[in-house]
PyMOL Python script that loads the backbone (N, CA, C, O; Angstrom):
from pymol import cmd

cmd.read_pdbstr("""\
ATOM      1  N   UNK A   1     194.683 123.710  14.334  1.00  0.00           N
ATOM      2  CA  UNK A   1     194.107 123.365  15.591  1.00  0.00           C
ATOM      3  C   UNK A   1     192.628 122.981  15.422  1.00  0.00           C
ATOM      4  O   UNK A   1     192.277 121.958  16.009  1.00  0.00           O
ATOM      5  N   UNK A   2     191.608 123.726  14.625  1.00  0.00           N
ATOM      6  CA  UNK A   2     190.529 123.325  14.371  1.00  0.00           C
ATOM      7  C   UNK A   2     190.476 122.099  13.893  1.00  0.00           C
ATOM      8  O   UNK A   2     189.594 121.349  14.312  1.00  0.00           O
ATOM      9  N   UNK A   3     191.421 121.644  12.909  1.00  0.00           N
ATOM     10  CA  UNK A   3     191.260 120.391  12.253  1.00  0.00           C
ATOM     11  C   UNK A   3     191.143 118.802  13.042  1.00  0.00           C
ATOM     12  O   UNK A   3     190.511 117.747  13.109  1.00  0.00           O
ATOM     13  N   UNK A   4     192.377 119.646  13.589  1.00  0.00           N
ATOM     14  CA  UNK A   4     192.563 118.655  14.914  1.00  0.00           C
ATOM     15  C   UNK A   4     191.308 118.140  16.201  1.00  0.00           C
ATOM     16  O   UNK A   4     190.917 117.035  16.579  1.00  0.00           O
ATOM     17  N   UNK A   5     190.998 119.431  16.555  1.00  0.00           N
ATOM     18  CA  UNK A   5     189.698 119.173  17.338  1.00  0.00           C
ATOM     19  C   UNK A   5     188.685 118.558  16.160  1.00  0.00           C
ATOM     20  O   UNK A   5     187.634 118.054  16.556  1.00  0.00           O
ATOM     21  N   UNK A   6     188.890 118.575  15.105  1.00  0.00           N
ATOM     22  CA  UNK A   6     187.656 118.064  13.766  1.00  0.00           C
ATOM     23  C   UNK A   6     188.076 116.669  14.294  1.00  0.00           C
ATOM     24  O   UNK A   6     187.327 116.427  15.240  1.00  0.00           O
ATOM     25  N   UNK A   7     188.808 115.801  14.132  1.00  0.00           N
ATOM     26  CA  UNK A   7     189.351 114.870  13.997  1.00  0.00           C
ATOM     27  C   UNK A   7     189.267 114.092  15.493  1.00  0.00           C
ATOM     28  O   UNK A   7     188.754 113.011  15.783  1.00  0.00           O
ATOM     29  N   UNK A   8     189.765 114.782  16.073  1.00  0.00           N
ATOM     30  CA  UNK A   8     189.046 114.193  17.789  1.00  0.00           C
ATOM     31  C   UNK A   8     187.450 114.067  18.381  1.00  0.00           C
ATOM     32  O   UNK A   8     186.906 113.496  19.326  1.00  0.00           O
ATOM     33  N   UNK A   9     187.133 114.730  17.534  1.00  0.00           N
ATOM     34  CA  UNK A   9     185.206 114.398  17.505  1.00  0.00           C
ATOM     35  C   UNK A   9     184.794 113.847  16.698  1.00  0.00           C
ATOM     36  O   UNK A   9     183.580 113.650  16.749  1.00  0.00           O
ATOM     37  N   UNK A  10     185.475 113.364  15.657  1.00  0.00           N
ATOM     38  CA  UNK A  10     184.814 112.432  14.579  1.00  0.00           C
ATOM     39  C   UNK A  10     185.595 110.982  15.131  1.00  0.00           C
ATOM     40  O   UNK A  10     185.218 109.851  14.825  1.00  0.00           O
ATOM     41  N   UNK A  11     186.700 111.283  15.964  1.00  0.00           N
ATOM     42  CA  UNK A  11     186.909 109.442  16.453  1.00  0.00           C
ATOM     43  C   UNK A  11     185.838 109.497  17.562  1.00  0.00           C
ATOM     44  O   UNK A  11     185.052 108.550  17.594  1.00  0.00           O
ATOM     45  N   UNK A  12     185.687 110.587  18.575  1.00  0.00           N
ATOM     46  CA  UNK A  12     184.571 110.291  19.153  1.00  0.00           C
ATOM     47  C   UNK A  12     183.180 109.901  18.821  1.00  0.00           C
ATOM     48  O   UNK A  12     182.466 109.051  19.353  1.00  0.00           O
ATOM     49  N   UNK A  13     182.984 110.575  17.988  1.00  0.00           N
ATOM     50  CA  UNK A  13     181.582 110.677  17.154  1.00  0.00           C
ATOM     51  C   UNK A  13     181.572 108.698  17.046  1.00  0.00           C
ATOM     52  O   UNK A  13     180.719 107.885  17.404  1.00  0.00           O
ATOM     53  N   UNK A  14     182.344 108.598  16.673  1.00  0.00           N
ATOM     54  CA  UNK A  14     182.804 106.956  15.801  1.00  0.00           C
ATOM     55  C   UNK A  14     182.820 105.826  16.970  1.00  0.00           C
ATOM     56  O   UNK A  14     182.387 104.676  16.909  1.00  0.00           O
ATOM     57  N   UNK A  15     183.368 106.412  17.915  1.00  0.00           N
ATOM     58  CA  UNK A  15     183.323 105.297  19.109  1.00  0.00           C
ATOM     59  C   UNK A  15     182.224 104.886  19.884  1.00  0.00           C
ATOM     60  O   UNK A  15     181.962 103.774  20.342  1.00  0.00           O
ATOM     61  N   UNK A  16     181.421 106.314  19.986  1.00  0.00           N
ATOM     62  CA  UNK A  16     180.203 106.011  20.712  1.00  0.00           C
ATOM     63  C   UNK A  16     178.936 105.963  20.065  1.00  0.00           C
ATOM     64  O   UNK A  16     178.009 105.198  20.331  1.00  0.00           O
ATOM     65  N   UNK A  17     178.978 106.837  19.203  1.00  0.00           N
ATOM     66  CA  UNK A  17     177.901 106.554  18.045  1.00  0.00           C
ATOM     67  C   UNK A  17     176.675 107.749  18.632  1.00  0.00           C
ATOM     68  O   UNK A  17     175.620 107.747  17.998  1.00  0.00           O
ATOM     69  N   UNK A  18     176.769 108.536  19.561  1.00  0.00           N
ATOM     70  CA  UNK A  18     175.614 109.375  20.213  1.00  0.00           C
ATOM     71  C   UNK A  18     175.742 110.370  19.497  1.00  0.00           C
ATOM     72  O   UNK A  18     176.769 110.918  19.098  1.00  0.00           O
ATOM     73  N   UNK A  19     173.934 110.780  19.212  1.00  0.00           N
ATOM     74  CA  UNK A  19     173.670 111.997  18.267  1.00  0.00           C
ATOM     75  C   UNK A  19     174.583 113.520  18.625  1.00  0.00           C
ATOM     76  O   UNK A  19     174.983 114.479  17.965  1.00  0.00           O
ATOM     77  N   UNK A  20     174.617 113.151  19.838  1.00  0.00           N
ATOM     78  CA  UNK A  20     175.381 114.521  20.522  1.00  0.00           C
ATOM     79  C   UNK A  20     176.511 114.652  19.992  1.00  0.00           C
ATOM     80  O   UNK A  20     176.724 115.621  19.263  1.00  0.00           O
ATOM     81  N   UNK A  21     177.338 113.847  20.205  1.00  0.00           N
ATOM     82  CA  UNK A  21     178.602 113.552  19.382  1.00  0.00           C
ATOM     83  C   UNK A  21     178.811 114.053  18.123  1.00  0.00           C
ATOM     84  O   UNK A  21     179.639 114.859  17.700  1.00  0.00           O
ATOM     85  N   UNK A  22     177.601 113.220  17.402  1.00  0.00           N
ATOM     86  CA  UNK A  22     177.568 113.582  15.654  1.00  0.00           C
ATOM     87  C   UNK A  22     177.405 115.156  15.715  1.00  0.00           C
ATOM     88  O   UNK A  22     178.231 115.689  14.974  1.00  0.00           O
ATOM     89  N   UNK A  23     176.672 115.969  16.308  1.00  0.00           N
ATOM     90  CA  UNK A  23     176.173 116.903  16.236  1.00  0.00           C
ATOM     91  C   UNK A  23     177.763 117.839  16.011  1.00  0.00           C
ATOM     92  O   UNK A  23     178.202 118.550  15.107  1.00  0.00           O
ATOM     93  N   UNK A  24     178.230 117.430  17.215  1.00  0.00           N
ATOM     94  CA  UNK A  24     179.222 118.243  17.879  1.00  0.00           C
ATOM     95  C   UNK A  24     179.847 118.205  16.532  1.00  0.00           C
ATOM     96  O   UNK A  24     179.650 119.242  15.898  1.00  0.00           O
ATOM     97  N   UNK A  25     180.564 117.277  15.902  1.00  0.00           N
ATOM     98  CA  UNK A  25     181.468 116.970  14.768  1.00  0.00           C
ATOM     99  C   UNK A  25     181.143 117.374  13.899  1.00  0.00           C
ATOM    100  O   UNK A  25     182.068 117.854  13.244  1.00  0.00           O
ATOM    101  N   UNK A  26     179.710 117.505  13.239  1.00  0.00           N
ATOM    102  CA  UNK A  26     179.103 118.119  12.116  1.00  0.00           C
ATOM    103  C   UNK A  26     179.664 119.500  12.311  1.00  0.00           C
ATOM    104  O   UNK A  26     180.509 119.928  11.525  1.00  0.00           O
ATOM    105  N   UNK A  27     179.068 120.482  13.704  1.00  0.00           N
ATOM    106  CA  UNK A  27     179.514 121.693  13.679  1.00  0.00           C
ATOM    107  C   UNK A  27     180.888 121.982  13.375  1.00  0.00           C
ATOM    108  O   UNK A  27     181.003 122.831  12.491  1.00  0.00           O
ATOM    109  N   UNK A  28     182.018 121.510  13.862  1.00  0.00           N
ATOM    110  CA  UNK A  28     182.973 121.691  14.059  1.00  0.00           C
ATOM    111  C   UNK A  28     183.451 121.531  12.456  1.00  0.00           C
ATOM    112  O   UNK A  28     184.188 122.348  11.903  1.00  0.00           O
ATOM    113  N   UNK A  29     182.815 120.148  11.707  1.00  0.00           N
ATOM    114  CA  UNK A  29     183.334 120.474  10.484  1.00  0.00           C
ATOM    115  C   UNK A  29     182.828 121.404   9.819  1.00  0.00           C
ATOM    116  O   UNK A  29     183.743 122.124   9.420  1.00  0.00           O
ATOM    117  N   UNK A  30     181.873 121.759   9.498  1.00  0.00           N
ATOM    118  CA  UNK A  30     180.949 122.855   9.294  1.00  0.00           C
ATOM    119  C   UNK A  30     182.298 124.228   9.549  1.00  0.00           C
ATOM    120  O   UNK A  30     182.588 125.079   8.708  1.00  0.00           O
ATOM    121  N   UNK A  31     182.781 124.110  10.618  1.00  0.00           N
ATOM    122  CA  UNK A  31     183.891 125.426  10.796  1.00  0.00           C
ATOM    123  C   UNK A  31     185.145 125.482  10.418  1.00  0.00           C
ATOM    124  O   UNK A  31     185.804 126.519  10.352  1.00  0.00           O
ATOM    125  N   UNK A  32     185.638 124.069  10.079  1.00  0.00           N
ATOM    126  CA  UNK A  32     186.806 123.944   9.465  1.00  0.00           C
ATOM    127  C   UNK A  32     186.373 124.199   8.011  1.00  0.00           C
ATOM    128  O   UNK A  32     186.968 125.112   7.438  1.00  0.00           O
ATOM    129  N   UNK A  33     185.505 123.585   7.384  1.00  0.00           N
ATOM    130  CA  UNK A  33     185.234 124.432   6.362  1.00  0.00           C
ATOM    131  C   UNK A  33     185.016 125.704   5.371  1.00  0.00           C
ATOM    132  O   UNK A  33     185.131 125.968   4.174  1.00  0.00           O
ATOM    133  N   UNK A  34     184.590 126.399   6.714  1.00  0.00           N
ATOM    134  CA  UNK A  34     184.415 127.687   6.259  1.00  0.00           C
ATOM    135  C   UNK A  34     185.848 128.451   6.430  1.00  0.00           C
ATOM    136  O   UNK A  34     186.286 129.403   5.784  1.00  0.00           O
ATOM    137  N   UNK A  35     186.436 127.728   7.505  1.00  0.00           N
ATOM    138  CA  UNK A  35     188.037 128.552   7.262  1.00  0.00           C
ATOM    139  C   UNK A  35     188.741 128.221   6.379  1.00  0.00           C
ATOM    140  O   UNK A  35     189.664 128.918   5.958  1.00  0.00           O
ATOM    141  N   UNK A  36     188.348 126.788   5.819  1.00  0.00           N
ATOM    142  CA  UNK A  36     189.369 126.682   4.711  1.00  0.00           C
ATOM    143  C   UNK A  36     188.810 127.368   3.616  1.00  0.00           C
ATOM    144  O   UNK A  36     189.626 127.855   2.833  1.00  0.00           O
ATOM    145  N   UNK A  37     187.518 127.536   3.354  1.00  0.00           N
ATOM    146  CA  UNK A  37     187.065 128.436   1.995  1.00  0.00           C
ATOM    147  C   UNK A  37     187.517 130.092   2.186  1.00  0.00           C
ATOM    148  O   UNK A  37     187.987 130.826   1.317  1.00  0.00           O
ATOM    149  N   UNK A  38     187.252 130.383   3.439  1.00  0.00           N
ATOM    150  CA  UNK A  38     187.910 132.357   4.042  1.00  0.00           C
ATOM    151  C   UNK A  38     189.389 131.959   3.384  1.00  0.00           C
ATOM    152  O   UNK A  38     189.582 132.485   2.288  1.00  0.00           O
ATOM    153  N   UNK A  39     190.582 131.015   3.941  1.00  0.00           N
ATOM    154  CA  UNK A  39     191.999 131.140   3.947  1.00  0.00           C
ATOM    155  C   UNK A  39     192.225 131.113   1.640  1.00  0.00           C
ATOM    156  O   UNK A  39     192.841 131.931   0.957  1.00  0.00           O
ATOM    157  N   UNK A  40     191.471 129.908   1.184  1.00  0.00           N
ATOM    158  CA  UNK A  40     191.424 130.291  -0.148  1.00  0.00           C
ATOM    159  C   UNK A  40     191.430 131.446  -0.335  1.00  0.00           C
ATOM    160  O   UNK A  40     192.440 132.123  -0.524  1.00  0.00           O
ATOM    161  N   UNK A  41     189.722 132.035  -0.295  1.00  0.00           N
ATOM    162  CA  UNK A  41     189.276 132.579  -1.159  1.00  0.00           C
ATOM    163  C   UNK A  41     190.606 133.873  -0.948  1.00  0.00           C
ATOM    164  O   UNK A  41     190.890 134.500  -1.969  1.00  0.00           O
ATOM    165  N   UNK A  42     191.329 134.207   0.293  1.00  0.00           N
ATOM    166  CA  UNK A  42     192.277 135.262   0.791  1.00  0.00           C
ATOM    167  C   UNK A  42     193.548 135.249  -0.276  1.00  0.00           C
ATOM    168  O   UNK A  42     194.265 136.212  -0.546  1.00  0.00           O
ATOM    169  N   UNK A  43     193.650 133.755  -0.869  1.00  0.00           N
ATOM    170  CA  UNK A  43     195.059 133.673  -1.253  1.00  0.00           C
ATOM    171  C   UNK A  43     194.959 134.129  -2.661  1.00  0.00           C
ATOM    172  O   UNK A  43     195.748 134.912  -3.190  1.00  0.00           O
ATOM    173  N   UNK A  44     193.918 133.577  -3.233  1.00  0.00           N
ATOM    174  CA  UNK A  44     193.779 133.784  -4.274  1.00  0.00           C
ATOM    175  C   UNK A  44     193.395 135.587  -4.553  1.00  0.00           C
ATOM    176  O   UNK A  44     193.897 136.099  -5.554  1.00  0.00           O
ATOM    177  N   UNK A  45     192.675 136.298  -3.803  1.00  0.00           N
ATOM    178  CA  UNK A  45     192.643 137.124  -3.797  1.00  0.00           C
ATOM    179  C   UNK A  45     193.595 137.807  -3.878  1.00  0.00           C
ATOM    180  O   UNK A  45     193.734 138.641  -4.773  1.00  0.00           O
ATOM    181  N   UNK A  46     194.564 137.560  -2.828  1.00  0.00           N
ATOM    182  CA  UNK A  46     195.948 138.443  -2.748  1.00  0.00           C
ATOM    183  C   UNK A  46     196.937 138.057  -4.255  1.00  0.00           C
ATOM    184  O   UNK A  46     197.751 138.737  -4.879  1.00  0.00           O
ATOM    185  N   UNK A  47     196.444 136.728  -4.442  1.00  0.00           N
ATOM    186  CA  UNK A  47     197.323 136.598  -5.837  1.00  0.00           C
ATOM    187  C   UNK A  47     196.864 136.825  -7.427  1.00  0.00           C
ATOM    188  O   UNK A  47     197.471 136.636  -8.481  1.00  0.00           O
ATOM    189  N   UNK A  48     195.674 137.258  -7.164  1.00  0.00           N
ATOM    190  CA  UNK A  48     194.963 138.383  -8.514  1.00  0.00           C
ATOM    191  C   UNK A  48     195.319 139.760  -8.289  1.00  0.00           C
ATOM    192  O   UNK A  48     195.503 140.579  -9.189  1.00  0.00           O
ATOM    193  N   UNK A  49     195.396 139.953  -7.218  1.00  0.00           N
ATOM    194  CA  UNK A  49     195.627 141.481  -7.001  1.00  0.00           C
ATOM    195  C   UNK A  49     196.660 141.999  -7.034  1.00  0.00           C
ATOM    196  O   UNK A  49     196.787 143.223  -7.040  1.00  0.00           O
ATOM    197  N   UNK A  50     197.835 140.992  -7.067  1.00  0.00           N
ATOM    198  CA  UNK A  50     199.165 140.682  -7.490  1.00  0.00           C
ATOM    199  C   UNK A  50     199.791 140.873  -8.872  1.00  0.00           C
ATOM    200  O   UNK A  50     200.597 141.681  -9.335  1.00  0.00           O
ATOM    201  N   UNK A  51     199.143 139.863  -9.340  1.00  0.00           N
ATOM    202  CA  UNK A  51     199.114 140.101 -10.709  1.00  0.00           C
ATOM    203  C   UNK A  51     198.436 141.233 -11.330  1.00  0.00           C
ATOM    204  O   UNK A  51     199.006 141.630 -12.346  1.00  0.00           O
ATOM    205  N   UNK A  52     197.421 141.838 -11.015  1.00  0.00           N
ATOM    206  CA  UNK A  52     196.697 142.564 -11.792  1.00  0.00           C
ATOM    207  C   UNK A  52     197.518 143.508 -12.729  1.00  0.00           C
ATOM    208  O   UNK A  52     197.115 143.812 -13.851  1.00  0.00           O
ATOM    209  N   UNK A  53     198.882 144.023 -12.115  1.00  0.00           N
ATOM    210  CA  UNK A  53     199.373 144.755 -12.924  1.00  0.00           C
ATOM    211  C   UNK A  53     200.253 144.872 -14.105  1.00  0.00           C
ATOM    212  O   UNK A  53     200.902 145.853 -14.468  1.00  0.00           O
ATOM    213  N   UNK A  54     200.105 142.955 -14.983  1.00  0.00           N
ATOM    214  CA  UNK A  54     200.298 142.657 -15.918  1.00  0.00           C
ATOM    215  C   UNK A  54     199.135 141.344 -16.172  1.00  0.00           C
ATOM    216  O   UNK A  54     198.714 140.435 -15.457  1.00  0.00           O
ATOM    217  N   UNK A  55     198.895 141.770 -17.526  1.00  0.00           N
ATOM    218  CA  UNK A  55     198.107 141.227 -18.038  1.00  0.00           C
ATOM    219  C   UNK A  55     198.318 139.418 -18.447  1.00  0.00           C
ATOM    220  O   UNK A  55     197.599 138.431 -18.290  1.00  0.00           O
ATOM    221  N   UNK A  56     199.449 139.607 -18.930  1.00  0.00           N
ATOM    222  CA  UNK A  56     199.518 137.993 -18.529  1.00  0.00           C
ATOM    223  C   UNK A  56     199.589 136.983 -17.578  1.00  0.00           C
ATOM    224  O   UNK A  56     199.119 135.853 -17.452  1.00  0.00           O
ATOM    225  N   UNK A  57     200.548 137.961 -16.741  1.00  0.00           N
ATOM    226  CA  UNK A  57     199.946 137.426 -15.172  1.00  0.00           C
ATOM    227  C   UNK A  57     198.826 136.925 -14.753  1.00  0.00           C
ATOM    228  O   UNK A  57     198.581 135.860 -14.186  1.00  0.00           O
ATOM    229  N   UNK A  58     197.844 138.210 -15.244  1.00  0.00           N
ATOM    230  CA  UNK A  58     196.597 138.059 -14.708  1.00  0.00           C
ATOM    231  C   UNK A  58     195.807 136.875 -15.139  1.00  0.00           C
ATOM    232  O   UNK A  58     194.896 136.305 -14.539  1.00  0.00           O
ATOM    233  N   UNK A  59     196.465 136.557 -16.577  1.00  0.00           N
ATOM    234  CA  UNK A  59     195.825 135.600 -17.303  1.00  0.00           C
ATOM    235  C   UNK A  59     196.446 133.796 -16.869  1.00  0.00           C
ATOM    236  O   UNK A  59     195.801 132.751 -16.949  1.00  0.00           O
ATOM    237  N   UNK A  60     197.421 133.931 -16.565  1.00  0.00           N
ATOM    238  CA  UNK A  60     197.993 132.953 -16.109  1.00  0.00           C
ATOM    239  C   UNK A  60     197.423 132.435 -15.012  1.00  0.00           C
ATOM    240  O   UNK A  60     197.322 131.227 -14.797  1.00  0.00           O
ATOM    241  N   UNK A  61     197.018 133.359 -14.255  1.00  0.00           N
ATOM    242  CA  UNK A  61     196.382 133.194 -12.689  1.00  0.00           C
ATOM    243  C   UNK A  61     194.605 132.885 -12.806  1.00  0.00           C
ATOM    244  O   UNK A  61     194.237 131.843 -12.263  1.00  0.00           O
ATOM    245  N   UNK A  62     193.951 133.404 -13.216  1.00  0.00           N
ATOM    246  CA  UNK A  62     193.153 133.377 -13.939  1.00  0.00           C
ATOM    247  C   UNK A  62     192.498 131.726 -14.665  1.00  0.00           C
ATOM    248  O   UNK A  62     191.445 131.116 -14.476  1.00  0.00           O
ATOM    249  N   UNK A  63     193.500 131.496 -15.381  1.00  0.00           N
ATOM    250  CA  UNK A  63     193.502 130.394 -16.347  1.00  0.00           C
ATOM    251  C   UNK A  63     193.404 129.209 -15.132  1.00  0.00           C
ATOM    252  O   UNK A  63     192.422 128.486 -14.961  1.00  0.00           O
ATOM    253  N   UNK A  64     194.869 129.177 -14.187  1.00  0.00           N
ATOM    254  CA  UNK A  64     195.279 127.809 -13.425  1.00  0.00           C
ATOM    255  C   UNK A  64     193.905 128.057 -12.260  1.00  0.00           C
ATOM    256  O   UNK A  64     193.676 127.086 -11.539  1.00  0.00           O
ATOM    257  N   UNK A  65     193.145 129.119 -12.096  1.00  0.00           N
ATOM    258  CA  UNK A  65     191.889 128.394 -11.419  1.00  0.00           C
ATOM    259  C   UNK A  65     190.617 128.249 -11.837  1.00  0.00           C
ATOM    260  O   UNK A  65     189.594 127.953 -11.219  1.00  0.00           O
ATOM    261  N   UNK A  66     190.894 128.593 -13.401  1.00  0.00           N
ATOM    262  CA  UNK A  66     189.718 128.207 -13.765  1.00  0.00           C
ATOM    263  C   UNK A  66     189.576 126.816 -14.779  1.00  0.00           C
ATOM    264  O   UNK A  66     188.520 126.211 -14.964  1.00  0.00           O
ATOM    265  N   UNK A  67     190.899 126.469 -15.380  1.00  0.00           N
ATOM    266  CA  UNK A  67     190.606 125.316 -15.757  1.00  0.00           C
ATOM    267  C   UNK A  67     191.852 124.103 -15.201  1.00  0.00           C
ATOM    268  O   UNK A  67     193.072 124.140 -15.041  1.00  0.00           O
ATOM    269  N   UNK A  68     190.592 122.885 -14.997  1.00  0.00           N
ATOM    270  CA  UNK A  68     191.171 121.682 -14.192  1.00  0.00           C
ATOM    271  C   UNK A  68     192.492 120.971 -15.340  1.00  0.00           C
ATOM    272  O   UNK A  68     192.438 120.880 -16.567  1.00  0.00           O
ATOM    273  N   UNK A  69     193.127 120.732 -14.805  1.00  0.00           N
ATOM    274  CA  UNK A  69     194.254 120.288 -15.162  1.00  0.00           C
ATOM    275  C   UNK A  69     194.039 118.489 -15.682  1.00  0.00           C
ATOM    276  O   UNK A  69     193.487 117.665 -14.953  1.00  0.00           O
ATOM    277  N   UNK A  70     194.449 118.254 -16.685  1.00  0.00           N
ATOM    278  CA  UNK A  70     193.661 116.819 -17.308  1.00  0.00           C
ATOM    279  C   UNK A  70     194.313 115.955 -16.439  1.00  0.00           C
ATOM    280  O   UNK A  70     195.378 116.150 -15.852  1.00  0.00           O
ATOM    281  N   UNK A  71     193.382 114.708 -16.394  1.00  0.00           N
ATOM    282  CA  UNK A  71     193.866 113.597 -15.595  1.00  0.00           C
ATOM    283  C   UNK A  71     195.084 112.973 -16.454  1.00  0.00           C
ATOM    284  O   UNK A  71     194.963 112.856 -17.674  1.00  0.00           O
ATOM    285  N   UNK A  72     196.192 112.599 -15.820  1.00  0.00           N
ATOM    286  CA  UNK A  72     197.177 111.904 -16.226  1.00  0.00           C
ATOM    287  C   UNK A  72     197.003 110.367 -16.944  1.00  0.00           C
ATOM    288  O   UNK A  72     195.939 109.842 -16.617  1.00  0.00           O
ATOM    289  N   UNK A  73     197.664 109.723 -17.665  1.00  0.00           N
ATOM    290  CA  UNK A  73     197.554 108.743 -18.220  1.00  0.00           C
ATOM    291  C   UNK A  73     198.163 107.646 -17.315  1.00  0.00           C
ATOM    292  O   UNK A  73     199.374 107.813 -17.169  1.00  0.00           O
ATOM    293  N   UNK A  74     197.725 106.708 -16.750  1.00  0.00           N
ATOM    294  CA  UNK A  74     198.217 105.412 -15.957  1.00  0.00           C
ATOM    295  C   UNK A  74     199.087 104.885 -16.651  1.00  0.00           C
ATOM    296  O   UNK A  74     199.341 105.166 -17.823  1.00  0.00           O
ATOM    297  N   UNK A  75     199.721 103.908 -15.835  1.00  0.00           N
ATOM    298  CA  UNK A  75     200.662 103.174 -17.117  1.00  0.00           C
ATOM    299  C   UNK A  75     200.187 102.331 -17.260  1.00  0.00           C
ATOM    300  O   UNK A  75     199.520 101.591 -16.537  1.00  0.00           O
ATOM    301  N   UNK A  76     200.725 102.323 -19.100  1.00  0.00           N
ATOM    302  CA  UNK A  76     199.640 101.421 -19.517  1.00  0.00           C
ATOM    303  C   UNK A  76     200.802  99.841 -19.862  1.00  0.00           C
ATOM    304  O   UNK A  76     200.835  99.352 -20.991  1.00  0.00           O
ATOM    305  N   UNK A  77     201.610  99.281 -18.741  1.00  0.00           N
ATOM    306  CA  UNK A  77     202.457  98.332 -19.335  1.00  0.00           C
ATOM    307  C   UNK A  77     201.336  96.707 -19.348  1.00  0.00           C
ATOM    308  O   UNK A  77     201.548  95.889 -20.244  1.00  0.00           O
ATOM    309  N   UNK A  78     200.341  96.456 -18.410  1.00  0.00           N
ATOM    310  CA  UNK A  78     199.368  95.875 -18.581  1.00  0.00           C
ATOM    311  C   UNK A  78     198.656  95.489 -19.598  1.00  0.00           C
ATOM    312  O   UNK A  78     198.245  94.330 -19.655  1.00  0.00           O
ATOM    313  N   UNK A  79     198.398  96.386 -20.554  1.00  0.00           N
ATOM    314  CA  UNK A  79     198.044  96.252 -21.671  1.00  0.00           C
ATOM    315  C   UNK A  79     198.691  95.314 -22.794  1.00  0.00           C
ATOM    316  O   UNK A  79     198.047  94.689 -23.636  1.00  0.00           O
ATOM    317  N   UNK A  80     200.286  95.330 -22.632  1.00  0.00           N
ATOM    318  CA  UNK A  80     200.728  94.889 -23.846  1.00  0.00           C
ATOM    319  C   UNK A  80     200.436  93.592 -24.148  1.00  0.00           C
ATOM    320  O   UNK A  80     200.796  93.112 -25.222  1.00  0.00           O
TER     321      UNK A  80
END
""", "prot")
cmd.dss("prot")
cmd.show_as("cartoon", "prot")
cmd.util.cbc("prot")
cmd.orient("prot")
């Protein structure tokens, strides 16, 4: 629902172009933000604390958020 109201003030924001507008939309994203970093930081929490009671688990969990996963290779049929 927040997102949604995000999204209805940034077409507003967009149509009329008034600082008020922008303002409004800044805040609002400003709050969708912070819920999406609270709803993370919750999941991940609950899923270390999950694991904690094996060690590979922990390491598995651990690992997939701490390192980025390599970019994939395009296809390369262009090339030939």
């Amino acid at each position: 629902m927040a997102k949604q109201k995000r999204r209805q003030l940034e077409s507003r924001w967009r149509q009329s172009r008034l600082t008020i507008h922008r303002d409004l939309f800044k805040e609002q994203r400003r709050h969708v933000n912070q819920l999406i970093a609270s709803a993370k930081s919750a999941h991940y929490t609950a899923q270390i604390t999950e694991a904690a009671c094996g060690i590979r688990q922990l390491y598995n969990v651990v690992n997939a958020l701490l390192i980025k996963p390599e970019p994939g290779l395009s296809d390369c049929r262009s090339m030939d």
